[in-house]
Backbone as a chain_set.jsonl record, in Angstrom:
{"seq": "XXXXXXXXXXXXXXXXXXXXXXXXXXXXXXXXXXXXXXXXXXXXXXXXXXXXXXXXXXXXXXXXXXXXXXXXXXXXXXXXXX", "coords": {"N": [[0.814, -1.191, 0.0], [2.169, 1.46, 0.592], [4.224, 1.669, -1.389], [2.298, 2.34, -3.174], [0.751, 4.504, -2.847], [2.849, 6.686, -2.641], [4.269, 6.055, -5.561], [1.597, 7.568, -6.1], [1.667, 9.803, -5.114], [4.364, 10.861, -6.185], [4.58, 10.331, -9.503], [6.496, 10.227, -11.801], [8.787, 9.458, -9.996], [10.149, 7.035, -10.757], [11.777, 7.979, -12.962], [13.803, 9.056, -11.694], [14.847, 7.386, -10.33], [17.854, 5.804, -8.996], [19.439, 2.857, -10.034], [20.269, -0.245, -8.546], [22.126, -1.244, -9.956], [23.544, 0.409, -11.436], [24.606, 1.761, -9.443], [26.495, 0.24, -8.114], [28.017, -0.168, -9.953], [28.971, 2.873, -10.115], [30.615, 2.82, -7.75], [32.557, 0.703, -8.29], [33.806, 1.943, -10.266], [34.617, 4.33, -9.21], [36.4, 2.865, -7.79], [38.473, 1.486, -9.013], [39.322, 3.665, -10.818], [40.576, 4.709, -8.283], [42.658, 2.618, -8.188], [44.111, 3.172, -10.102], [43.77, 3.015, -12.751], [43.437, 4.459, -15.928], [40.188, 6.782, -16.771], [39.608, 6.196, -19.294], [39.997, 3.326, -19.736], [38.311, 2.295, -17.823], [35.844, 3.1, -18.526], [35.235, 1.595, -20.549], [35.37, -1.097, -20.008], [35.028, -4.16, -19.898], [32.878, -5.569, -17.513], [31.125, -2.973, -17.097], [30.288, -2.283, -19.71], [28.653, -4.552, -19.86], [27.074, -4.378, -18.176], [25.687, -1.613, -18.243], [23.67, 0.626, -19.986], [24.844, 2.726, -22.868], [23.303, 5.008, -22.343], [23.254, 5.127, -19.83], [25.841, 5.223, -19.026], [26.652, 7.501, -19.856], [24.488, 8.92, -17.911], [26.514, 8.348, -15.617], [28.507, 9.262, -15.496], [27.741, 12.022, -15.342], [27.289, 11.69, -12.303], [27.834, 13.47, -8.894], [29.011, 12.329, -7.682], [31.38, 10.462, -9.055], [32.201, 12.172, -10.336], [33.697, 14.068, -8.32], [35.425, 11.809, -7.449], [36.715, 11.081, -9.505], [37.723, 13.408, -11.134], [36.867, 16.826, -12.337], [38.082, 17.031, -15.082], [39.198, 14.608, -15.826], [36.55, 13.201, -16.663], [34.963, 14.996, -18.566], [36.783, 14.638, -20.792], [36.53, 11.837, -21.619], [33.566, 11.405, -21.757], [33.57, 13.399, -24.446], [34.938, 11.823, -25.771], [33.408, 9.332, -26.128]], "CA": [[0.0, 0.0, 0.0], [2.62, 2.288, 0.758], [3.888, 2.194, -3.005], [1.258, 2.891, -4.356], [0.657, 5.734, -2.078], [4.377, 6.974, -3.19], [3.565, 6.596, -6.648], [0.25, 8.695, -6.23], [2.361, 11.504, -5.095], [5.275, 11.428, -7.285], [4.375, 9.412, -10.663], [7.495, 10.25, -12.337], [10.293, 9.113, -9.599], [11.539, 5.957, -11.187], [12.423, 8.392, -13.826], [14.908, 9.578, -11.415], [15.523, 6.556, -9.264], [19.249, 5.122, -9.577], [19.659, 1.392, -10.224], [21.265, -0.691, -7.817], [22.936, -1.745, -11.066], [24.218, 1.99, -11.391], [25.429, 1.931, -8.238], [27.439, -1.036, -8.256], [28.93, 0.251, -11.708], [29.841, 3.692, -9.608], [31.497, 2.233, -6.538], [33.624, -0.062, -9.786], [34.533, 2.8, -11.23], [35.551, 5.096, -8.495], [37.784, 1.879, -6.829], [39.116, 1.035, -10.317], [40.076, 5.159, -10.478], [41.649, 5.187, -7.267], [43.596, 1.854, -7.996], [45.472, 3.878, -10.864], [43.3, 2.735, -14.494], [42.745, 5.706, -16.21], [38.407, 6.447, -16.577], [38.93, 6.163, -20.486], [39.788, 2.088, -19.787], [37.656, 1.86, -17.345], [34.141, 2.824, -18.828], [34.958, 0.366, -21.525], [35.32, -2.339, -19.601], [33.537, -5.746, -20.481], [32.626, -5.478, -16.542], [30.579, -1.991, -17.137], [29.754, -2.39, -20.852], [28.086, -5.357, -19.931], [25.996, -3.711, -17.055], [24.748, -0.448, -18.059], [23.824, 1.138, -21.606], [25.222, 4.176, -23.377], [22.975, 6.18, -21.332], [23.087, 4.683, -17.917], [27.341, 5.221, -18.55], [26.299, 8.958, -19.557], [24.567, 9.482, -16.575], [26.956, 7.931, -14.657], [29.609, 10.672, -15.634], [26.998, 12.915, -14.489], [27.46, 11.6, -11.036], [28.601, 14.317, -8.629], [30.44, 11.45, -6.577], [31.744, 9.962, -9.701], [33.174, 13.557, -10.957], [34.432, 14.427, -7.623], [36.431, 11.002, -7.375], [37.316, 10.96, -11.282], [37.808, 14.687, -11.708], [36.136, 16.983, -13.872], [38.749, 17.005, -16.438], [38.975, 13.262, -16.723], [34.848, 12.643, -16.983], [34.782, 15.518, -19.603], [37.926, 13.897, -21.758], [35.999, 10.751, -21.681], [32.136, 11.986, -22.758], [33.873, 13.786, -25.507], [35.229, 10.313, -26.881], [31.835, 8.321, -26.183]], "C": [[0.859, 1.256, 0.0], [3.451, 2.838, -0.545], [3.491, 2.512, -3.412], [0.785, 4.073, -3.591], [1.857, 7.093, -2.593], [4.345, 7.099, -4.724], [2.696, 7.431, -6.561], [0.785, 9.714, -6.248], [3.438, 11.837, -5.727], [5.255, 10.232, -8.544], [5.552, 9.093, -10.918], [8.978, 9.586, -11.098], [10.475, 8.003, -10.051], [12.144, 6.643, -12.139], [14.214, 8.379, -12.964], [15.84, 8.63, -10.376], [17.133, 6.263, -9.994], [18.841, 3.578, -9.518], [20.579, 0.732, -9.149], [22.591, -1.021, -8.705], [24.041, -0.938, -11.054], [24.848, 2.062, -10.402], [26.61, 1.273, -7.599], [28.461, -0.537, -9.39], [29.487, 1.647, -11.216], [30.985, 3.336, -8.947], [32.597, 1.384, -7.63], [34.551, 0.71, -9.905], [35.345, 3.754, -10.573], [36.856, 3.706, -7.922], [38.837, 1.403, -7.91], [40.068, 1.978, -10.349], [41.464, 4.898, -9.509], [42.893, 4.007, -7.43], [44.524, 2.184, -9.05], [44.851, 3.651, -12.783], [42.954, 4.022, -14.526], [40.933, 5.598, -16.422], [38.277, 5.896, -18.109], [38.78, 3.998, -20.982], [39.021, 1.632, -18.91], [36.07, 1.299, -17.444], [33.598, 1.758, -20.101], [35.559, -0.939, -21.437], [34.651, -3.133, -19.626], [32.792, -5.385, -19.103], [31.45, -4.09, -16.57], [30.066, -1.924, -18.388], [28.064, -3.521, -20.463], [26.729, -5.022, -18.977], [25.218, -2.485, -17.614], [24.678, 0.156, -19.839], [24.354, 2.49, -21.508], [24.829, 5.407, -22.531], [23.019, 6.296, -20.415], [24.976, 5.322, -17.684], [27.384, 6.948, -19.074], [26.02, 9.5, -18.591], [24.889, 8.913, -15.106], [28.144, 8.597, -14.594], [29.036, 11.514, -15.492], [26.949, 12.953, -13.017], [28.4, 13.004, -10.461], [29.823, 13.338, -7.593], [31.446, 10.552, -7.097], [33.003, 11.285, -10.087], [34.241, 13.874, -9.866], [35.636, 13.052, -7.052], [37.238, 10.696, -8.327], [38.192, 12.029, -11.204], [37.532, 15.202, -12.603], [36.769, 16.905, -15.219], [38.492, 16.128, -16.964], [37.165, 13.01, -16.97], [34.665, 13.372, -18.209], [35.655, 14.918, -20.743], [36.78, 12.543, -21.822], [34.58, 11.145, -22.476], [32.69, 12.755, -23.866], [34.678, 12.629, -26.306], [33.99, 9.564, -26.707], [31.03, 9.176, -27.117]], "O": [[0.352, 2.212, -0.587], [3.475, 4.033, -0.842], [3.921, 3.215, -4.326], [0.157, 4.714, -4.434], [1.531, 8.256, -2.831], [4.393, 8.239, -5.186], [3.086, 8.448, -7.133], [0.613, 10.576, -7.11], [3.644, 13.035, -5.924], [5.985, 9.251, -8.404], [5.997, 8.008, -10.543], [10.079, 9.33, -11.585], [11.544, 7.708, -9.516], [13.219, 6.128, -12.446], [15.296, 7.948, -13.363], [16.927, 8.849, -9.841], [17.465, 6.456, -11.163], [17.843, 3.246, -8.878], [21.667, 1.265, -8.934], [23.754, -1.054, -8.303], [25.192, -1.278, -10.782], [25.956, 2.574, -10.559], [27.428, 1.707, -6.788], [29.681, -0.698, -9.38], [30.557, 1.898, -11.771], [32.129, 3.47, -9.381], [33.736, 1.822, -7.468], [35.757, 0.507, -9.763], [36.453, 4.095, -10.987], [38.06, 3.912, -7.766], [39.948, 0.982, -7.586], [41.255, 1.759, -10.106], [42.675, 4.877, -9.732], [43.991, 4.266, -6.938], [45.633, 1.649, -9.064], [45.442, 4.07, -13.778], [42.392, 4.677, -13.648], [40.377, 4.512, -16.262], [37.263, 5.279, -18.431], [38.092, 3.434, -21.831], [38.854, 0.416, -19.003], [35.404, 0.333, -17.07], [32.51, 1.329, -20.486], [36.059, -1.661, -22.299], [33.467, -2.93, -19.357], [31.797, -4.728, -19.41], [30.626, -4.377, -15.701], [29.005, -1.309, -18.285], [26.883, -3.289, -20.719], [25.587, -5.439, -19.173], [24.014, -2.452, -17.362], [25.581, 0.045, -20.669], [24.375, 3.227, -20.523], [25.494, 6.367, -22.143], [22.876, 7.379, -19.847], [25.401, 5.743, -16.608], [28.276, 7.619, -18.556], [26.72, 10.383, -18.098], [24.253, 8.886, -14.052], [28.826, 8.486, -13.575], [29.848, 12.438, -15.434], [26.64, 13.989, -12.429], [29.307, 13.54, -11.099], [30.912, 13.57, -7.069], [32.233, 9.932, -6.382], [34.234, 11.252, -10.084], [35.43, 13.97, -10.17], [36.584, 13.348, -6.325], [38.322, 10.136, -8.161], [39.398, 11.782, -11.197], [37.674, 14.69, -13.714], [36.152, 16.748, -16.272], [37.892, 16.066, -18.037], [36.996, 12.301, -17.962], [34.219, 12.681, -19.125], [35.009, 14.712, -21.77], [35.955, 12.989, -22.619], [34.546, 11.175, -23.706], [31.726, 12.735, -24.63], [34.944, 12.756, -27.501], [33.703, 9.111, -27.815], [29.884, 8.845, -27.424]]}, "num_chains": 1, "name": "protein.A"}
């Protein structure tokens, strides 16, 4: 009941929900980062290809906890090759 209560009042949030999927594929990507791969071998990794589409790995370089562990340089260098 309480779903559907939650829906009633905001239709649209799964638009904006994250995926556990997505989230799993952040936490990857920042621990991948910090272990020294650059982001441009990272986001085309079988491991992340295989998980999330074109757009899910768009707005997953939209992350602000992705950018601030990447850096904005590297996330922008990267979406300008995808």
């Amino acid at each position: 009941m309480l779903r559907v209560g939650s829906f009633v009042r905001n239709p649209f949030s799964f638009l904006f929900a994250k995926s556990a999927k997505e989230e799993h594929v952040a936490e990857y990507v920042i621990r991948e980062h910090h272990a020294g791969r650059p982001l441009t071998e990272i986001v085309t990794d079988h491991y992340v290809l295989n998980r999330l589409s074109p757009q899910q790995i768009a707005r997953l370089l939209e992350r602000e906890d992705v950018i601030r562990a990447v850096g904005h340089d590297d996330v922008e260098s990267v979406r300008q090759q995808l």
